[in-house]
PyMOL CGO cylinders between C-alpha atoms (Angstrom):
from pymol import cmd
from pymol.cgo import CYLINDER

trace = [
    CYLINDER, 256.62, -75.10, -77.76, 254.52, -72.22, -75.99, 0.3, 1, 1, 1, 1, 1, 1,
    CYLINDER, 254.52, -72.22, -75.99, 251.35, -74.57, -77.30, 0.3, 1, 1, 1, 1, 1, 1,
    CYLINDER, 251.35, -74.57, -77.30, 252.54, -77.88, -76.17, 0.3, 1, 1, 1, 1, 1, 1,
    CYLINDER, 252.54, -77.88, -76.17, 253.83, -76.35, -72.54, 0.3, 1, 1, 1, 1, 1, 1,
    CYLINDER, 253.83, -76.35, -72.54, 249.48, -74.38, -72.02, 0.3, 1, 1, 1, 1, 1, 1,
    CYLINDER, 249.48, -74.38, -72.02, 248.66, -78.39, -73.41, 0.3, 1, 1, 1, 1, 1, 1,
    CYLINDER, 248.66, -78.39, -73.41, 249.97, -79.71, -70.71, 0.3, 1, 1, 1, 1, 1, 1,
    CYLINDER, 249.97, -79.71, -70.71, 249.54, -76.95, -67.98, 0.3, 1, 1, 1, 1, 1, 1,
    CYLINDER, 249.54, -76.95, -67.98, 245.32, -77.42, -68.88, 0.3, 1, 1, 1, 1, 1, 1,
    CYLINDER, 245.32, -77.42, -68.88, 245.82, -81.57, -68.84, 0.3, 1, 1, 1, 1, 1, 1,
    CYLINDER, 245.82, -81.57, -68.84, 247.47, -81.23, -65.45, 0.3, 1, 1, 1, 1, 1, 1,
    CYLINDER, 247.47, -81.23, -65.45, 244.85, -79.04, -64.26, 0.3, 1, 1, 1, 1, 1, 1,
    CYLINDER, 244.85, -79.04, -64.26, 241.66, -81.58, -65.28, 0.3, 1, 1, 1, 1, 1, 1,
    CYLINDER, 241.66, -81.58, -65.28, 243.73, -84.73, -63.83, 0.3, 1, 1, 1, 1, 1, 1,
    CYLINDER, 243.73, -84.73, -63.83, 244.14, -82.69, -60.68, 0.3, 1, 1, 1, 1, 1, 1,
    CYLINDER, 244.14, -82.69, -60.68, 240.35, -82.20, -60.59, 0.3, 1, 1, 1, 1, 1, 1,
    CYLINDER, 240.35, -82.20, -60.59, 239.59, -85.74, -61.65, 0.3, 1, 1, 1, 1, 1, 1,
    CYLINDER, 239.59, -85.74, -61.65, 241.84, -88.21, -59.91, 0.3, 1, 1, 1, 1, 1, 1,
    CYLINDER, 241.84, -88.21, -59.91, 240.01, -87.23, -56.21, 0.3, 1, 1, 1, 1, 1, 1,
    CYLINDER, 240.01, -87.23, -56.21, 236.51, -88.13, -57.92, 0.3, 1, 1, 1, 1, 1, 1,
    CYLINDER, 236.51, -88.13, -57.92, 237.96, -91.09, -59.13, 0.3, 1, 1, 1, 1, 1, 1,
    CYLINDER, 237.96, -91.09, -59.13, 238.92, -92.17, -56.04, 0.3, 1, 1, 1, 1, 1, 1,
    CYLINDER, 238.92, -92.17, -56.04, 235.94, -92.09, -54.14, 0.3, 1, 1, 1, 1, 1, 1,
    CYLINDER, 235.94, -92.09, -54.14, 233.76, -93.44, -57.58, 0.3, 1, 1, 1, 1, 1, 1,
    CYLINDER, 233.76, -93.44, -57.58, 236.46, -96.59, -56.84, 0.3, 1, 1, 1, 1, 1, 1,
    CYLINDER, 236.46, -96.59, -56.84, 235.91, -96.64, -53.07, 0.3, 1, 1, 1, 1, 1, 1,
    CYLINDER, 235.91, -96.64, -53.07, 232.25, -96.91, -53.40, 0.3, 1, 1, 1, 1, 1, 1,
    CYLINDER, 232.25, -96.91, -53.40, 232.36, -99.21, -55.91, 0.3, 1, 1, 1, 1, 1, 1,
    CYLINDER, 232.36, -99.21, -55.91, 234.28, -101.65, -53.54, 0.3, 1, 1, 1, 1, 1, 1,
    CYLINDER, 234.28, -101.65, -53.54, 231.63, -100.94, -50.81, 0.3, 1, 1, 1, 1, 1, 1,
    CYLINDER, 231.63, -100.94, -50.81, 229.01, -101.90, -53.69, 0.3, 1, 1, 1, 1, 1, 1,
    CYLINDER, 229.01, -101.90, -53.69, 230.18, -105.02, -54.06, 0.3, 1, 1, 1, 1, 1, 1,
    CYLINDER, 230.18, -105.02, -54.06, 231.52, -105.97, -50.63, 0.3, 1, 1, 1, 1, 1, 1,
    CYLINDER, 231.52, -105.97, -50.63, 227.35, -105.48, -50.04, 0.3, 1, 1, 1, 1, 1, 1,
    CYLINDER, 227.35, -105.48, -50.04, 226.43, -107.11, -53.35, 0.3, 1, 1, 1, 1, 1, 1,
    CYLINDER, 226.43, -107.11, -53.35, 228.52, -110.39, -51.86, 0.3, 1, 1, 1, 1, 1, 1,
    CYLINDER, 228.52, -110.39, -51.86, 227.35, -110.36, -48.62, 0.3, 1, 1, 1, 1, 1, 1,
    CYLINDER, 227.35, -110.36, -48.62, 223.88, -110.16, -50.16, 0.3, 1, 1, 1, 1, 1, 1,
    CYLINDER, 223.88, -110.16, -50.16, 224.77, -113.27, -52.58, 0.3, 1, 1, 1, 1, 1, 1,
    CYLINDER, 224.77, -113.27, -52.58, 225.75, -115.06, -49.71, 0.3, 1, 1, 1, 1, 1, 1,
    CYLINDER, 225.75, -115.06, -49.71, 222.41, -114.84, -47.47, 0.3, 1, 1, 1, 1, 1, 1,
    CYLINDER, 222.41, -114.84, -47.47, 220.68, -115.64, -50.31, 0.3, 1, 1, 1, 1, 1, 1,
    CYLINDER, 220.68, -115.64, -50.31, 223.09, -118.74, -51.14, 0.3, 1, 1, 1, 1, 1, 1,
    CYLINDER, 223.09, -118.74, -51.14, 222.35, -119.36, -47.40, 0.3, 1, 1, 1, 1, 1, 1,
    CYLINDER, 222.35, -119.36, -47.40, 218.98, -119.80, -47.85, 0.3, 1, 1, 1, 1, 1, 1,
    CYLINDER, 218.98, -119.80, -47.85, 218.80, -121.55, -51.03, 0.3, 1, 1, 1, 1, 1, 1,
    CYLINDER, 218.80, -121.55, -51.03, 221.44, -124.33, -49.49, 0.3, 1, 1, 1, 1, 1, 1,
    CYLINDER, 221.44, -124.33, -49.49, 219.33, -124.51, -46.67, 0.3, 1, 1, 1, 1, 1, 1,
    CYLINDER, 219.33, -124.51, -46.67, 216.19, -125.37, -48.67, 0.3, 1, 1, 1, 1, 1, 1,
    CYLINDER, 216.19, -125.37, -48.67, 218.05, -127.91, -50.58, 0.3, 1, 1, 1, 1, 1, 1,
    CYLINDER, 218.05, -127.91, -50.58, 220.20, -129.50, -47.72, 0.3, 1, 1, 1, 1, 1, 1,
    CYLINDER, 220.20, -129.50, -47.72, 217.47, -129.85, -45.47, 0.3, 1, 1, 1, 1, 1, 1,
    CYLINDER, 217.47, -129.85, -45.47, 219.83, -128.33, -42.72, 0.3, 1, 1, 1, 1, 1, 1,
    CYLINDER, 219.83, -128.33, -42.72, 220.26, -125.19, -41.19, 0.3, 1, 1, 1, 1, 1, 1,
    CYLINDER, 220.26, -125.19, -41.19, 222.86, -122.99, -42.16, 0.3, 1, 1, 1, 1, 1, 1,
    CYLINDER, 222.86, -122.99, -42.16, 224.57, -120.03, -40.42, 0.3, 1, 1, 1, 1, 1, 1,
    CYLINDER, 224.57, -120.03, -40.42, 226.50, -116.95, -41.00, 0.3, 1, 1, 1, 1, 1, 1,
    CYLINDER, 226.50, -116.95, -41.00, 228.43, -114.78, -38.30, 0.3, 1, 1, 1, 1, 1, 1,
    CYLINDER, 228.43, -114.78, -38.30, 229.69, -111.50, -37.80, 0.3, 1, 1, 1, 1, 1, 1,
    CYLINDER, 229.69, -111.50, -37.80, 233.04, -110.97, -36.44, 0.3, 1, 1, 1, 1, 1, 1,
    CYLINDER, 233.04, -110.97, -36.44, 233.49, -106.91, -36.35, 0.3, 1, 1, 1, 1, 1, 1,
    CYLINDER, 233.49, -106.91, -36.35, 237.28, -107.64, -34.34, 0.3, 1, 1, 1, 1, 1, 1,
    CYLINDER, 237.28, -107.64, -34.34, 238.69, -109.51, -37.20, 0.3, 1, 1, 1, 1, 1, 1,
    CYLINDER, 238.69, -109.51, -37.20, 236.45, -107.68, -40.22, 0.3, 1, 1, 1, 1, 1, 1,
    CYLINDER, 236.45, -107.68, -40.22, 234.97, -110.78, -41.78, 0.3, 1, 1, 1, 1, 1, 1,
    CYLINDER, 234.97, -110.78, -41.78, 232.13, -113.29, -41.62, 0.3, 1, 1, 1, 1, 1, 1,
    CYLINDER, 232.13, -113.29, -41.62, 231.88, -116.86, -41.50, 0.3, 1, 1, 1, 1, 1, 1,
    CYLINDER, 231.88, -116.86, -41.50, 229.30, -119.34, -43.33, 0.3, 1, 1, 1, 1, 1, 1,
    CYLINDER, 229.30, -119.34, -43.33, 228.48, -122.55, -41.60, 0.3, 1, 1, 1, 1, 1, 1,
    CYLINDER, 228.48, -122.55, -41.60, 225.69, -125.48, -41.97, 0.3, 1, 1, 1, 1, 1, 1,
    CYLINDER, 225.69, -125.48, -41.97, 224.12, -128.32, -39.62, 0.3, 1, 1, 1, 1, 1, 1,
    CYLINDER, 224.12, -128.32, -39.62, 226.52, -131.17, -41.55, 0.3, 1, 1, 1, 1, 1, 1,
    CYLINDER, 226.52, -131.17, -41.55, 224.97, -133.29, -39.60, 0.3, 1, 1, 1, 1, 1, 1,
    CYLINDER, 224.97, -133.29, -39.60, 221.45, -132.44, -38.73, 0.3, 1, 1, 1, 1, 1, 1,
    CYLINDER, 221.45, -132.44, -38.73, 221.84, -132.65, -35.16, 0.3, 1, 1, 1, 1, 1, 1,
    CYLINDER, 221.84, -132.65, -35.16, 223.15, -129.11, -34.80, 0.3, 1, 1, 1, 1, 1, 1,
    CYLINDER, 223.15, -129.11, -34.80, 227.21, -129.92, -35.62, 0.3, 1, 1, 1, 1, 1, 1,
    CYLINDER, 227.21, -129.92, -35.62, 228.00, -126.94, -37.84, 0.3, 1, 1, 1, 1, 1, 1,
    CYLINDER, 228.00, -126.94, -37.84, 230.87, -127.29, -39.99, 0.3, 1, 1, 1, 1, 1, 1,
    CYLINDER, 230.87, -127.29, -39.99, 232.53, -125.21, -43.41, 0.3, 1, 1, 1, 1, 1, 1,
    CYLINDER, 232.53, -125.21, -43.41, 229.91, -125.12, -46.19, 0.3, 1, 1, 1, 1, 1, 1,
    CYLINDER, 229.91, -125.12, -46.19, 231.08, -127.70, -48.99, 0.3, 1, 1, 1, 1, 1, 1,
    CYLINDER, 231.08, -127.70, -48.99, 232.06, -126.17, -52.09, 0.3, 1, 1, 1, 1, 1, 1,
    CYLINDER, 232.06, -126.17, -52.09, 231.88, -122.55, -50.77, 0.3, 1, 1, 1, 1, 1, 1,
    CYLINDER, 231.88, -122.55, -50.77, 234.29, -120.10, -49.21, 0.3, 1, 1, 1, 1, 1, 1,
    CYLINDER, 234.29, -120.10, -49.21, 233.39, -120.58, -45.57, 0.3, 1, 1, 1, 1, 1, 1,
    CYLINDER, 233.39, -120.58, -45.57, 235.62, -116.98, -44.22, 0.3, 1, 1, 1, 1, 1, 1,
    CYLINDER, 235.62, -116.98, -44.22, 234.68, -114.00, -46.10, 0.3, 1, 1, 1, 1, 1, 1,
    CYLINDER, 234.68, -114.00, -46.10, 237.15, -110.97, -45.18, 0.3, 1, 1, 1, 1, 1, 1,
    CYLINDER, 237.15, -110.97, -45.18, 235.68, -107.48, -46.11, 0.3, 1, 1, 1, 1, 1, 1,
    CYLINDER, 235.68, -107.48, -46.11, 239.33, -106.67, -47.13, 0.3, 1, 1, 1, 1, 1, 1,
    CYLINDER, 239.33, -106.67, -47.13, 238.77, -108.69, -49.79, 0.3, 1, 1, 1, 1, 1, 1,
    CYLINDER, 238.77, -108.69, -49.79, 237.19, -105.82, -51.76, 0.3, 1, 1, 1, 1, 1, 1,
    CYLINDER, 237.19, -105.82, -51.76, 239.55, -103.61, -51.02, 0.3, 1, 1, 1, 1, 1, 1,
    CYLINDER, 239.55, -103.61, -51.02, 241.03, -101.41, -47.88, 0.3, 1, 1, 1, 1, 1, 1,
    CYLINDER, 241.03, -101.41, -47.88, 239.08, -99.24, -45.76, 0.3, 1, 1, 1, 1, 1, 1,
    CYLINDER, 239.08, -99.24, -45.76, 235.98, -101.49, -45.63, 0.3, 1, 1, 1, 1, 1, 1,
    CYLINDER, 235.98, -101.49, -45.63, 234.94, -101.93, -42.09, 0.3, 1, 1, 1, 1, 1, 1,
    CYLINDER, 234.94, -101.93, -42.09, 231.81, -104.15, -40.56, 0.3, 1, 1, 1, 1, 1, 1,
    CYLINDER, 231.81, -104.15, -40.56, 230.44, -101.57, -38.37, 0.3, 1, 1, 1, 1, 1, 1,
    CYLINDER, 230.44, -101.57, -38.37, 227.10, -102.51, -36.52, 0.3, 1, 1, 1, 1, 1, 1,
    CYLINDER, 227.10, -102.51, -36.52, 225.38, -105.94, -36.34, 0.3, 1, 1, 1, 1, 1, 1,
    CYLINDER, 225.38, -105.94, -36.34, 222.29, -106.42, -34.84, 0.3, 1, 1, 1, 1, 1, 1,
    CYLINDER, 222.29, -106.42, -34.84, 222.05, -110.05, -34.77, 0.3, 1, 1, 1, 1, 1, 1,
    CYLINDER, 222.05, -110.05, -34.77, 225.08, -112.85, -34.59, 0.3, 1, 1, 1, 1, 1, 1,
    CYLINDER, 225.08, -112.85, -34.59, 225.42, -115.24, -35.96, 0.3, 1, 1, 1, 1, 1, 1,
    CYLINDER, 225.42, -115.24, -35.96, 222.33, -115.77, -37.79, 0.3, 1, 1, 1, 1, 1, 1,
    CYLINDER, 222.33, -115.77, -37.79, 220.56, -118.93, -38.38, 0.3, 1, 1, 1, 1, 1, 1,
    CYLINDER, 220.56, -118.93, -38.38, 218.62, -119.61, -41.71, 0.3, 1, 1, 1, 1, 1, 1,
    CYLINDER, 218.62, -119.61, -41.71, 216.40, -122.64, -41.39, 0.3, 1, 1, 1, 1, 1, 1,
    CYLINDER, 216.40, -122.64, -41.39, 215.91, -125.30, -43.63, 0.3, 1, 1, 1, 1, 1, 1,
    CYLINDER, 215.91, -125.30, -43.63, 212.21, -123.76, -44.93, 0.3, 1, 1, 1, 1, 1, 1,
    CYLINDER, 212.21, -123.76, -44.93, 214.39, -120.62, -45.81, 0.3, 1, 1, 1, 1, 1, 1,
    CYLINDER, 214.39, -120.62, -45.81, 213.20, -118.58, -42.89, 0.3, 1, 1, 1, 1, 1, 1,
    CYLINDER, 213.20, -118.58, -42.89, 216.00, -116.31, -40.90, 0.3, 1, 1, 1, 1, 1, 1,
    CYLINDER, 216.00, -116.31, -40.90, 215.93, -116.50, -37.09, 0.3, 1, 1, 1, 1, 1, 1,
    CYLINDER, 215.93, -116.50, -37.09, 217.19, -114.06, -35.59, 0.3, 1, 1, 1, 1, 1, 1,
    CYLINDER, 217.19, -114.06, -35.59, 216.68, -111.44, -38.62, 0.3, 1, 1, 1, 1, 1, 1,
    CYLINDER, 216.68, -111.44, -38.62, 218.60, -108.12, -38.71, 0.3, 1, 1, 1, 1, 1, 1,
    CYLINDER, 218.60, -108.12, -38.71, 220.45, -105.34, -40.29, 0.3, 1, 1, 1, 1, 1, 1,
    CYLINDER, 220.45, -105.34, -40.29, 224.67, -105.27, -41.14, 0.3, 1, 1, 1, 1, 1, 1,
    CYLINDER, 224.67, -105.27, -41.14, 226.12, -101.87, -41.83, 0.3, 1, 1, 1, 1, 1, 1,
    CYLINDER, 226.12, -101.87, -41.83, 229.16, -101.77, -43.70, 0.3, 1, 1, 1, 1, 1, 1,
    CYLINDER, 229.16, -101.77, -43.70, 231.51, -98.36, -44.01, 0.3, 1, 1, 1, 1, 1, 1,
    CYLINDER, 231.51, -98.36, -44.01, 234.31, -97.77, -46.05, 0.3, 1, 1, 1, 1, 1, 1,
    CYLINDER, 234.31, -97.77, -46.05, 236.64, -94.98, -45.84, 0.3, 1, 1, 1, 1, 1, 1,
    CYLINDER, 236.64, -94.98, -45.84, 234.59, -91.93, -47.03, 0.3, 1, 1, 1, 1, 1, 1,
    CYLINDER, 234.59, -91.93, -47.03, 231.87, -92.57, -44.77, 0.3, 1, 1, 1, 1, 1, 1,
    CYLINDER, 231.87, -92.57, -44.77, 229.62, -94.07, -46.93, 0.3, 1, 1, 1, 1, 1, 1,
    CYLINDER, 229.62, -94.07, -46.93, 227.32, -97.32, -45.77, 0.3, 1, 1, 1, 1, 1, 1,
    CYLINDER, 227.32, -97.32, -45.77, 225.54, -100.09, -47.35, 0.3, 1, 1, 1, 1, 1, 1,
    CYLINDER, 225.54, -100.09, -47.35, 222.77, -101.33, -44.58, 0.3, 1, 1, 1, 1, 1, 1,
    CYLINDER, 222.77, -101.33, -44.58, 222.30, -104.97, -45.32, 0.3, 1, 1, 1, 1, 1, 1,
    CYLINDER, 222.30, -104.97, -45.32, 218.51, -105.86, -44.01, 0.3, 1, 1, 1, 1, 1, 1,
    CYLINDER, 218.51, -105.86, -44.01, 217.43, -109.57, -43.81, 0.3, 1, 1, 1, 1, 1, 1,
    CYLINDER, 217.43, -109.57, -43.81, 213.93, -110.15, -43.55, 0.3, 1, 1, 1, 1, 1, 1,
    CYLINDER, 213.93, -110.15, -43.55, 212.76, -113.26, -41.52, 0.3, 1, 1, 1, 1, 1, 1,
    CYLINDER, 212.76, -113.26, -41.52, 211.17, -114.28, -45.20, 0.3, 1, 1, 1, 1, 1, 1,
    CYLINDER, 211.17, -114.28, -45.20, 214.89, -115.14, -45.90, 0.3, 1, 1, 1, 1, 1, 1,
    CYLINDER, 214.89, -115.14, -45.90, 215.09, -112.30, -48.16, 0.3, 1, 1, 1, 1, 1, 1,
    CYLINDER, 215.09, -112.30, -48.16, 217.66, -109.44, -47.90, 0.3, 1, 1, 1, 1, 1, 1,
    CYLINDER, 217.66, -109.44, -47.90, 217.50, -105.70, -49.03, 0.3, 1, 1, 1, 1, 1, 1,
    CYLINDER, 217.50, -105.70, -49.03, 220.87, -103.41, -49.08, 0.3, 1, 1, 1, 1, 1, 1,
    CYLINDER, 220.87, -103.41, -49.08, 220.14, -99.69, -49.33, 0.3, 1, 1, 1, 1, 1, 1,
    CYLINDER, 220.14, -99.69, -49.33, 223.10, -97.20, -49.96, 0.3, 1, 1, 1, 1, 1, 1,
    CYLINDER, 223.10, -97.20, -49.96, 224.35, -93.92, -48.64, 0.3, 1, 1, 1, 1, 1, 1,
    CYLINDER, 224.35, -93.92, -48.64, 226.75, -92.88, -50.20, 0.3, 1, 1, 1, 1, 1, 1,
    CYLINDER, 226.75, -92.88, -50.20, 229.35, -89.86, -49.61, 0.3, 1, 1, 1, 1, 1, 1,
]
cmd.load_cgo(trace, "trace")
C-alpha cells in the first residue's frame, strides 16, 4: 500500500511539472497554424489571382479579430466573396487567446500578375506573448518568422 501511495505521490509530482509545458507547447501550436493559414491564404490569393485574371484582396479587421478574402468578380473593381473559399477567417478559429495585433497595410491588394500592392507585415499574439510576423513581399510571396515564449 506504502508503494502504491510514493507511486502516486511521484506521478502527481511529474503531471504537476508537465501539464504547464503542455499548455504553452498547445498554445503555440495554435499560433503556428493560425500563421501557417494566414500564410496559405496569401499564397491562395495570389495563385487565384494569376488564374482569374482579377485582383483579389484580403483585409485586416483587428476590432473583430479576423480577416476577410475578396476578388474583382467582375473586373471592373466590384469585389465580392471568393467562390469556393471561406471568405471570413476568425483567428478564434485556432483557438482562444489569438489576437491580430499590428497591420501595416489594409486591406491588401494582390494583382492579377501575382504582385502585392501595398505589401506589409501582420503580427499575430496569442496568450503567452509569443508572435508570428507574417511578411508579404511585393513578389507575392510571404515569409512568417516566430518568437516564441
Amino acid at each position: 500500500m506504502v508503494e502504491l501511495l510514493i507511486t502516486l505521490v511521484l506521478l502527481g509530482i511529474a503531471m504537476a511539472i508537465a501539464v504547464p509545458s503542455f499548455r504553452g507547447w498547445v498554445d503555440n501550436s495554435n499560433l503556428k497554424a493560425a500563421a501557417r493559414t494566414l500564410s496559405s491564404d496569401i499564397a491562395y490569393l495570389r495563385e487565384a489571382a494569376m488564374s482569374s485574371g482579377r485582383s483579389h484582396t484580403i483585409a485586416y479587421d483587428m476590432a473583430q479579430n479576423r480577416y476577410t478574402l475578396r476578388w474583382d468578380s467582375d473586373g471592373a473593381g466590384t469585389y465580392a466573396d471568393v467562390p469556393n473559399y471561406p471568405a471570413l477567417r476568425p483567428m478564434s478559429d485556432h483557438g482562444g487567446g489569438i489576437q491580430i495585433t499590428s497591420v501595416t497595410q489594409t486591406p491588401i491588394t494582390i494583382r492579377s500578375g501575382g504582385s502585392i500592392n501595398p505589401f506589409g507585415t501582420v503580427v499575430i499574439t496569442n496568450s503567452r506573448g509569443s508572435t508570428a510576423t507574417i511578411s508579404t513581399l511585393i513578389t507575392g510571396r510571404s515569409h512568417v518568422t516566430y518568437s516564441m515564449q
